[in-house]
N, C-alpha and C positions, 0 to 999 in steps of 0.2 A: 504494500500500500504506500509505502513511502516514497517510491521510486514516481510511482503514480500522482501523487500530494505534491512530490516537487516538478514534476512535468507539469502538471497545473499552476501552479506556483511560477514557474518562470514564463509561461504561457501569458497567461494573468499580466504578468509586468511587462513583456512584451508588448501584449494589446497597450496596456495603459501609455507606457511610452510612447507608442506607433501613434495614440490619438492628441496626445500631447506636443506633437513635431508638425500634425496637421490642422489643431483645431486654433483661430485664431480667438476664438474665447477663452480658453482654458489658462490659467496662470498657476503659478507657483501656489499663490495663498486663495483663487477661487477657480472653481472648474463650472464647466456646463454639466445640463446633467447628465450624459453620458459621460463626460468624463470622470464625473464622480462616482457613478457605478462602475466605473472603469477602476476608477482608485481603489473604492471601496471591496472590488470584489478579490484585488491584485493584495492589500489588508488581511482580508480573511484567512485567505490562504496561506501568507507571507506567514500568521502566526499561527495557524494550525502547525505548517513544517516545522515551524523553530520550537514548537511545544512538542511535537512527535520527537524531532533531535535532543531537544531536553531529558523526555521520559524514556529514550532510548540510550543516554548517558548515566543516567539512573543515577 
């Protein structure tokens, strides 16, 4: 599952990125709102992985 958690994971920050270099609304400190579903979803996952890598250093 982990392998699979960080495939998403960087997928996630991809997209976010990718819509960040195109959207001329989106800024550092406010996003449109795909781009904040974009942030937000690149977030979730970012800390699901690093809380799986935690619980998997035990």
């Amino acid at each position: 599952m982990a392998d699979s958690l960080h495939a998403q994971y960087m997928k996630a920050a991809s997209s976010s990125r990718a819509h960040g270099k195109t959207c001329t609304t989106c800024s550092p400190n406010a996003r449109c709102d795909t781009g904040q579903r974009l942030y937000e979803s690149f977030a979730r996952l970012q800390d699901a992985y690093l809380a799986k890598q935690r619980e998997r250093r035990g």
